[in-house]
C-alpha positions in Angstrom: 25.9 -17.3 -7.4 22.9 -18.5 -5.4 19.8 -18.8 -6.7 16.8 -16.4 -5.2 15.6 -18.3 -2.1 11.6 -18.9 -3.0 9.4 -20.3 0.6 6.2 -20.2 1.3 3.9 -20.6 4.2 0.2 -20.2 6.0 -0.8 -18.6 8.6 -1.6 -21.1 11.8 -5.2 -20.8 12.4 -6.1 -18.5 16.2 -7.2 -20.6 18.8 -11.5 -21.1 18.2 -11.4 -20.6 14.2 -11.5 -22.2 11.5 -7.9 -24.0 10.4 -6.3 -22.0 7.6 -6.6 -23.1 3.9 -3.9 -25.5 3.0 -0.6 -24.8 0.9 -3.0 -25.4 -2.5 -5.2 -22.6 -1.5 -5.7 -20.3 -4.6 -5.4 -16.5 -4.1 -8.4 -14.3 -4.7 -9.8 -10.8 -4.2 -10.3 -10.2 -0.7 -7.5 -12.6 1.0 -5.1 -11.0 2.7 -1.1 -11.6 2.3 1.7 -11.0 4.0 5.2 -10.6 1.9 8.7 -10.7 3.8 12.1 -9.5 1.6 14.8 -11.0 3.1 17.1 -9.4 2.1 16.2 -6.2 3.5 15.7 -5.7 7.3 12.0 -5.4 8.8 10.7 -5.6 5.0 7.3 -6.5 5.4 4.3 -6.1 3.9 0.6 -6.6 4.3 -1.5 -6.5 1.3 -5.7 -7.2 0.7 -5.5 -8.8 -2.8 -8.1 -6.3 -5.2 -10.7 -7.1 -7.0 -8.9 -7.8 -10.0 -6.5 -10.0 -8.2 -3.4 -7.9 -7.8 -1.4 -6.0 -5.3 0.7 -2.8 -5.9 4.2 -4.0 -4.6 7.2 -1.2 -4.1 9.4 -1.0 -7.2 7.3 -3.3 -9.7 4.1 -1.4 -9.2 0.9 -3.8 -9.8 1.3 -7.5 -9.8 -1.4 -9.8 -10.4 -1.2 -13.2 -8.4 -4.7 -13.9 -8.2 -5.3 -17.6 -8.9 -2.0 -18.5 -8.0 -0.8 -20.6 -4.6 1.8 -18.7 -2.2 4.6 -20.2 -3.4 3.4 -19.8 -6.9 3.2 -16.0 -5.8 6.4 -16.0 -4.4 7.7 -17.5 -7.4 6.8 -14.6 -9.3 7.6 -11.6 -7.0 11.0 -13.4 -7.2 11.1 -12.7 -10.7 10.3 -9.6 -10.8 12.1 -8.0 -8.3 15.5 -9.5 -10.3 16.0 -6.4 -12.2 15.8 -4.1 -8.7 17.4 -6.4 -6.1 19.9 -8.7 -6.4 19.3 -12.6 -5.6 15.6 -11.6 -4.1 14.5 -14.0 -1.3 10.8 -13.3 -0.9 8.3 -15.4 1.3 4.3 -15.3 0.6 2.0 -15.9 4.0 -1.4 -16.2 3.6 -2.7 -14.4 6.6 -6.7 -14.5 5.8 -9.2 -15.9 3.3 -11.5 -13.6 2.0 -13.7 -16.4 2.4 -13.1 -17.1 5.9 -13.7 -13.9 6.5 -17.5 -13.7 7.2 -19.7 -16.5 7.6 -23.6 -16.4 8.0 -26.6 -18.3 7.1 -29.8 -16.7 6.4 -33.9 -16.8 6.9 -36.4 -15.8 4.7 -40.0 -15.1 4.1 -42.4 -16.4 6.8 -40.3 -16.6 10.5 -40.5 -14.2 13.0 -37.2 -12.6 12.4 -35.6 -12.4 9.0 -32.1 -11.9 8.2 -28.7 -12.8 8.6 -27.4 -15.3 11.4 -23.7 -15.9 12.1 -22.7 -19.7 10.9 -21.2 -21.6 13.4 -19.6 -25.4 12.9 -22.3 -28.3 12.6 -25.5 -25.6 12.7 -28.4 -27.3 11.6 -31.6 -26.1 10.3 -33.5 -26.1 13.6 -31.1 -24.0 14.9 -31.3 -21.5 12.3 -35.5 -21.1 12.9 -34.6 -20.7 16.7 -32.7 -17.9 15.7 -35.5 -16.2 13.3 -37.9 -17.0 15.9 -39.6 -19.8 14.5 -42.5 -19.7 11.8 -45.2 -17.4 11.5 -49.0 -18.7 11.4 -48.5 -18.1 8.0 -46.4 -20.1 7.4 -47.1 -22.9 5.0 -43.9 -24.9 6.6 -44.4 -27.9 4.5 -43.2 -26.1 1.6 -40.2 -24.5 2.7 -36.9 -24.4 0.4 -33.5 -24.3 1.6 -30.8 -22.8 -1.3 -27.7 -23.6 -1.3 -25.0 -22.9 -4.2 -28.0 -22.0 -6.6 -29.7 -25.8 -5.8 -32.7 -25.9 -3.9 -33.5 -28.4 -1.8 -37.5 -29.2 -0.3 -38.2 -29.1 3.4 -41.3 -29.9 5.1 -40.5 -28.2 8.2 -43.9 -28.8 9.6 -42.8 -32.7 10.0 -39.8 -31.4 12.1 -41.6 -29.4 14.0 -45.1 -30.7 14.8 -44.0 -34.6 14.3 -40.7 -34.6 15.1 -39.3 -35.8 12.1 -35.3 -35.0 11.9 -34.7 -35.9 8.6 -35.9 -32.4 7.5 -33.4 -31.2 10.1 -30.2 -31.1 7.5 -27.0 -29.4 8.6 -26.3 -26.2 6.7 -23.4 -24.6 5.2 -22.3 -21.0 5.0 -24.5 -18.9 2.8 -27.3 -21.1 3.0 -30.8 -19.5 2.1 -34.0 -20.9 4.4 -37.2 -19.6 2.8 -40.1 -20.7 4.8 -43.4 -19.5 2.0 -46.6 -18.1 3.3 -49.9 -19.8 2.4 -51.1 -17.5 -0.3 -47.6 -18.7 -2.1 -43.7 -17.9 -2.2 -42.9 -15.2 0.6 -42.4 -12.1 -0.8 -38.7 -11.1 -0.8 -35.1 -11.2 -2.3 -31.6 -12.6 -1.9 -28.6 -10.1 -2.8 -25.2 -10.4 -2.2 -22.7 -7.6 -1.3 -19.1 -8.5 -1.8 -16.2 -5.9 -1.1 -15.4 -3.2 1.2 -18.4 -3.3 3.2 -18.8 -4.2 6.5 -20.7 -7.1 6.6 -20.2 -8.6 3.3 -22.1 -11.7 2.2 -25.8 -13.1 0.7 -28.3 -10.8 2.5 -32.2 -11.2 2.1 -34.3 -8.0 1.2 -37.9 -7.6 1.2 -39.4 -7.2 -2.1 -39.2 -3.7 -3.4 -35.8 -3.3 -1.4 -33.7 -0.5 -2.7 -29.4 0.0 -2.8 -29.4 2.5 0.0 -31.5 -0.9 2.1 -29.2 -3.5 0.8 -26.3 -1.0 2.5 -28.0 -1.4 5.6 -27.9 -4.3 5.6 -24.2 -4.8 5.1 -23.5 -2.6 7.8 -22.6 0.5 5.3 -19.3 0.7 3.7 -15.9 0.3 5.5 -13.4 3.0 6.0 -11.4 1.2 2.9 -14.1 1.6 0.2 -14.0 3.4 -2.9 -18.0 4.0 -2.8 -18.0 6.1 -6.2 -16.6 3.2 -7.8 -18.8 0.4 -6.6 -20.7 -1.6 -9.1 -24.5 -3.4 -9.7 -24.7 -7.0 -11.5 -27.6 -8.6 -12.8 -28.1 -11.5 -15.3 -24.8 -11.3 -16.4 -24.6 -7.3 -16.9 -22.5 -4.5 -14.6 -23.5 -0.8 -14.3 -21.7 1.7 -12.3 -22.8 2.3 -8.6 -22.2 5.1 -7.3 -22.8 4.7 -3.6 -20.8 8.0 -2.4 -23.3 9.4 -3.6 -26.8 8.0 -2.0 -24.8 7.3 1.6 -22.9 10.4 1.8 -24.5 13.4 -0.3 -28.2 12.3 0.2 -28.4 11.5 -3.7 -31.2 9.1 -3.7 -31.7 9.0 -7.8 -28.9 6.2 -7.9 -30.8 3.8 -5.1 -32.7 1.9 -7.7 -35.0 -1.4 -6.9 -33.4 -4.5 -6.4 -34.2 -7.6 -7.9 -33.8 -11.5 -6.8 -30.2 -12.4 -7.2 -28.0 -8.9 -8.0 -24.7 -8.6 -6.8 -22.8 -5.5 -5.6 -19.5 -5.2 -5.2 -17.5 -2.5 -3.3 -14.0 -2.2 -4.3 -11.2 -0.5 -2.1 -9.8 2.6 -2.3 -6.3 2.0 -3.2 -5.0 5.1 -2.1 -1.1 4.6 -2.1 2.1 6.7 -2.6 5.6 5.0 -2.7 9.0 6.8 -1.5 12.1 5.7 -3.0 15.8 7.0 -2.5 16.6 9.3 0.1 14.3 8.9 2.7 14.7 7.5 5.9 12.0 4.9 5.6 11.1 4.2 2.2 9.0 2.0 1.1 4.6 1.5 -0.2 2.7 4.1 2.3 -1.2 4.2 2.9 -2.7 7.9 2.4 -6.6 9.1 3.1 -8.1 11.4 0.9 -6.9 15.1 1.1 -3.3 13.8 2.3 -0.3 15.8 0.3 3.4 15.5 -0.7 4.4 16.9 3.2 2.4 14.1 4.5 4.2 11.7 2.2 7.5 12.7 3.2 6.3 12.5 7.2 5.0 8.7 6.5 8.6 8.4 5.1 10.2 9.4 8.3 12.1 12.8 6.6 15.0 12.6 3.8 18.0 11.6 5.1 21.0 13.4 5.9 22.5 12.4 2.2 19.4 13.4 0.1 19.0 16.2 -2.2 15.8 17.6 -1.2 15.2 20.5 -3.3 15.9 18.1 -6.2 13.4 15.5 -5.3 10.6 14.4 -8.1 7.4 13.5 -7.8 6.1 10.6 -10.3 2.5 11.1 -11.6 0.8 9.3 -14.6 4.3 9.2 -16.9 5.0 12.6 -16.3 8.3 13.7 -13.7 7.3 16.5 -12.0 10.1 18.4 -9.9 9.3 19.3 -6.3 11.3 21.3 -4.0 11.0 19.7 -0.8 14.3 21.7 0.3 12.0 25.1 0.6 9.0 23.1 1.3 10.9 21.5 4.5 12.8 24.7 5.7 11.7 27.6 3.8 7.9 27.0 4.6 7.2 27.2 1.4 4.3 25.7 -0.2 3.9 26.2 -3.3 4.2 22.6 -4.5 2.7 20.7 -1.5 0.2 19.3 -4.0 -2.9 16.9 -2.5 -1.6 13.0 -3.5 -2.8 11.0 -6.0 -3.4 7.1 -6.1 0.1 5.7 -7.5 2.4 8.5 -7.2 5.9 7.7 -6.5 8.2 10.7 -4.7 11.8 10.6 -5.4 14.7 11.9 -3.3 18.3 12.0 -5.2 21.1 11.7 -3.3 23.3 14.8 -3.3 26.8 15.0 -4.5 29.5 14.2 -2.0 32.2 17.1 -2.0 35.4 16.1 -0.1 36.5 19.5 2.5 39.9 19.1 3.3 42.6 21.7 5.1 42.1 24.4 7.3 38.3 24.0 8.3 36.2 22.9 11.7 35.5 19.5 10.5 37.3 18.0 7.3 35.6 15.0 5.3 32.5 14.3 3.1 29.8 16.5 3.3 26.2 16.9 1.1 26.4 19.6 -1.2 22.9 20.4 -3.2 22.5 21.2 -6.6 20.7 24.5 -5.5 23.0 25.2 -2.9 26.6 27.5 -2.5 30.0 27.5 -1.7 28.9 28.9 1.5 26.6 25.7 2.2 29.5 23.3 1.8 32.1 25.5 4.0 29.2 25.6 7.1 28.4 21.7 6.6 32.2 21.2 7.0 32.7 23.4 10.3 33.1 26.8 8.3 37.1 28.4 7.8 39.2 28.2 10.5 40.7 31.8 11.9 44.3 31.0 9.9 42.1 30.1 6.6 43.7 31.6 3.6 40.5 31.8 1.9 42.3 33.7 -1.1 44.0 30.6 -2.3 40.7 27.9 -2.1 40.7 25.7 -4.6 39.0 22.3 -6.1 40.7 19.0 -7.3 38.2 17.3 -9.6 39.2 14.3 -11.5 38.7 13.5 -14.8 39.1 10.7 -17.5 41.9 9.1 -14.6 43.7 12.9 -14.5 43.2 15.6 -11.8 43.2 19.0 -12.0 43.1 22.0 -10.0 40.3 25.0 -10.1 41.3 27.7 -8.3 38.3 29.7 -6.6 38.9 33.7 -6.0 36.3 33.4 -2.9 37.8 37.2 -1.5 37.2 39.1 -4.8 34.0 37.5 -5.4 32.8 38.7 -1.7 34.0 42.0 -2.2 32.4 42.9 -5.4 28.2 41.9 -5.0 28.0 40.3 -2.2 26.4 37.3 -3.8 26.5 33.5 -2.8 29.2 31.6 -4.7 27.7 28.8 -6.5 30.3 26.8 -7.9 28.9 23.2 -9.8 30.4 20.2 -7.7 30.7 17.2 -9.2 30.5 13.5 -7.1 34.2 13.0 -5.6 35.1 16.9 -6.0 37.9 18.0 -2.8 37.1 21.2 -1.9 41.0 22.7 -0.6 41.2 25.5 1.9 44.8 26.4 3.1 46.2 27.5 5.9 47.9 31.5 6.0 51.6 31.2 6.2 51.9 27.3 4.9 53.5 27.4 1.5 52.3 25.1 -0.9 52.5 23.4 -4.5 48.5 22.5 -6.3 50.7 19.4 -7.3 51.5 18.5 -4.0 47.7 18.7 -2.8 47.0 16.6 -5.6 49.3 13.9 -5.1 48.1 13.9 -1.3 44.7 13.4 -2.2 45.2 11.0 -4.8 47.2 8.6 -1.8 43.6 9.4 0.0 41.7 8.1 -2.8 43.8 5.1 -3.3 43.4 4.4 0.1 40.0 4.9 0.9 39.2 2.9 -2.8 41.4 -0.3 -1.2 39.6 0.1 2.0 35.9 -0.1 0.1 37.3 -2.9 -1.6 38.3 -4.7 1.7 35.0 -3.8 3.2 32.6 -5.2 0.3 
C-alpha cells in the first residue's frame, strides 16, 4: 500500500511585490492557503486562516494549523482525512501573508498631514515628512521620536532639515510611528491598531479623544467578510466585546467609547459556511451571506443528483439530525422546511435504493426508487408497462442471507379497490418482474435468470475495480 503523498509549496511572488515567505514561514490568522486533494478531481480550496488559527475543511470540520509550516499542515490534513479518504495526497500553498498583506508607515503630531502612508522598499524618513507635508511651525523637530516595535528611537529632524545632517534620515520599516512634538510638549494624539476584517488593517494614529466609530474611519470601515457584532477591544492586557454592527450599521453610538494610546481592535470574519455531502452534484465547503437558506445550499451544490434520495436528505445542526424534504421542497414547491442557514450546518443527500426493472417494460435496468415514493414511481422511471404487460402476475425477487425469493404483487386488485398508490418497501438490489401476456413462466426460472445476471454483473465489477 502506498503511503499518503504529503508536498508542499509557496506561492511565486507577482511581478513588483514583495518575494513570498520562505518554506519555514509559520501560519497565522490572516494568511491565506490554498489546499489541493489529489485524489479527487478539481479539489481545491481557498481558505483565510481565523483568528484562532484554524480553517473549517470538508469532512473533518475545524482544523487548527496555525503555527505550523505548509508541509507541517499538510502533514496533518493527511492524517486526518485517513479515516474519510483512502491514501489522502494533500498539498498546502501559501497564497498570502497576512502580513504582506498591508504595509504603511505613519506621521504623527506636528506635520501638515497626519496619517497613514503606504510603505514602499528603502523609504526613509525624509520621505515619509514629504508625504505629511513637512513640519508645522510648531514643530519642536529636534525632539521628534520615531517608534518602532515598542522602541523608540530620538530624531533631531531639525539637523536634517535646516543643516542637512543625514544621519537623522534612518530608513524605516513597516509600521513605523514618526511623532514630530509641538513646543508646548508631546503632540497630542494616539496610536491604535486595527487587525482583522477591516479594510485597511494596520497601526493607525488618532487624535487624542478619538472614539471607535473614528478608529473605523480610519481603517476604511469593515470589509464585506466581517463579523462586526463579534469584534473585540484590547487594552493593557484585557479584551471586551465590541460590538461594531452596532455603532456603523444601527446608529448605536453608546458602544463608540474613547480610545486610549496603544488599544487594539480586532475584527474577526464571519465564517458563514454550509457543507453538502452525498448526493449532490457538486459537493463540497460552500460560502453563504446572511439570510441564505437550505434551497440556496442545494443551488451552490449544483442540485442532487440523479441517484439521490431527496426527500430523505438531513440537514446537520449543532448535534441534532434534522430531516428535510428537499423532494417536495424541489418539485412540490413546498416550503415548509426551507429554513435560513446557519454557520456550520452540514446537508445530507442519501442515495436512493437501486431497484432492478426487468421484462415487459419501455426501458429495463436500474432505476432510483425513494423511500417516500410508489410502485408507480419505479414502473414510470423504467419506461412504464408495455401494451402486452401482464401486470396481474408482477412480482419481486429479493435476496436474502445468499437465498432468493419471490413476492408476488397483486397490482390489478389493488387498483381496482381505492385507487391508492402502491407503496411497496424496496430494498438495495430488489428486481422488480413484469411479464409479458401469453409467455408462460416458472418464479424459479426468473430467479435462476437473474441470479446468472447478478453473477455476471458481480464478475464484471470485479474486473472493472
Amino acid at each position: 500500500m502506498l503511503a499518503g503523498i504529503v508536498c508542499c509549496s509557496i506561492g511565486a511572488p507577482a511581478a513588483g511585490t514583495e518575494a513570498a515567505p520562505g518554506p519555514q514561514h509559520r501560519i497565522e490568522p490572516g494568511d491565506t492557503i490554498e489546499v489541493r486533494l489529489w485524489n479527487e478531481a478539481d479539489n481545491v480550496k481557498e481558505f483565510v486562516v481565523a483568528a484562532d488559527g484554524s480553517v473549517q475543511y470538508p469532512l473533518i470540520g475545524t482544523v487548527i494549523l496555525k503555527g505550523l509550516t505548509a508541509d507541517e499542515a499538510a502533514n496533518r490534513l493527511t492524517e486526518q482525512l485517513k479515516t474519510h479518504i483512502k491514501e489522502p495526497i494533500v498539498t498546502v500553498t501559501l497564497k498570502a501573508s497576512a502580513r504582506a498583506l498591508e504595509k504603511r508607515v505613519h506621521a504623527l503630531g506636528e506635520v501638515s498631514k497626519p496619517g497613514s502612508y503606504a510603505y514602499t522598499d528603502g523609504m526613509r524618513v525624509i520621505d515619509l515628512l514629504s508625504l505629511a507635508g513637512g513640519v508645522t511651525q510648531n514643530a519642536e523637530a529636534r525632539n521628534s521620536i520615531l517608534n518602532r516595535d515598542g522602541k523608540s528611537t530620538p530624531l533631531d529632524l531639525r539637523k536634517m532639515l535646516g543643516e542637512g545632517d543625514m544621519s537623522q534620515n534612518l530608513a524605516l520599516n513597516p509600521d513605523d510611528v514618526l511623532v514630530v512634538p509641538g513646543r508646548g510638549g508631546m503632540g497630542d494624539g494616539i496610536v491604535v491598531t486595527i487587525l482583522g476584517q477591516v479594510n485597511r488593517p494596520g497601526t493607525h494614529p488618532l487624535p487624542s479623544g478619538a472614539k471607535v466609530s473614528d478608529a473605523m474611519v480610519a481603517a476604511n470601515g469593515l470589509a464585506p467578510t466581517a463579523a462586526g457584532r463579534k469584534a473585540t477591544i484590547t487594552r493593557a492586557g484585557l479584551s471586551a466585546p465590541l460590538d461594531l454592527d452596532a455603532i456603523l450599521n444601527k446608529g448605536d453610538l453608546s458602544g463608540s467609547i474613547a480610545l486610549q494610546d496603544g488599544d487594539l481592535i480586532f475584527v474577526p470574519e464571519a465564517r458563514n459556511e454550509v457543507t453538502l455531502l452525498g448526493q449532490f452534484q457538486k459537493p463540497g465547503l460552500f460560502n453563504f451571506r446572511d439570510g441564505d437558506t437550505i434551497l440556496t445550499a442545494v443551488t451552490l451544490g449544483g442540485g442532487p443528483t440523479p441517484k439521490a434520495d431527496a426527500s430523505c436528505a438531513v440537514l446537520k445542526r449543532g448535534g441534532k439530525e434534522i430531516p428535510i424534504d428537499l423532494d417536495a421542497m424541489l418539485n412540490r414547491a413546498e416550503m415548509k422546511d426551507d429554513q435560513p442557514l446557519q454557520n456550520g450546518d452540514v446537508l445530507y443527500i442519501p442515495e436512493g435504493t437501486q431497484v432492478y426493472v426487468f421484462g415487459a417494460v419501455g426501458r429495463p435496468g436500474p432505476v432510483t426508487y425513494k423511500r417516500q415514493g410508489t410502485l408507480m414511481d419505479v414502473l414510470v422511471a423504467a419506461g412504464g408497462p408495455l401494451p402486452n404487460a401482464n401486470l396481474a402476475k408482477v412480482g419481486v425477487v429479493r435476496e436474502t442471507d445468499g437465498k432468493s425469493e419471490a413476492i408476488p404483487l397483486k397490482i390489478v386488485a389493488a387498483q381496482g379497490q381505492a385507487g391508492e398508490p402502491i407503496r411497496f418497501d424496496f430494498r438495495q438490489g430488489d428486481v422488480l418482474y413484469i411479464p409479458a401476456k401469453g409467455r408462460r413462466f416458472d418464479w424459479r426460472d426468473v430467479i435462476g435468470t437473474l441470479y446468472q445476471i447478478r453473477i455476471l454483473g458481480s464478475t464484471a465489477d470485479w474486473l472493472l475495480r
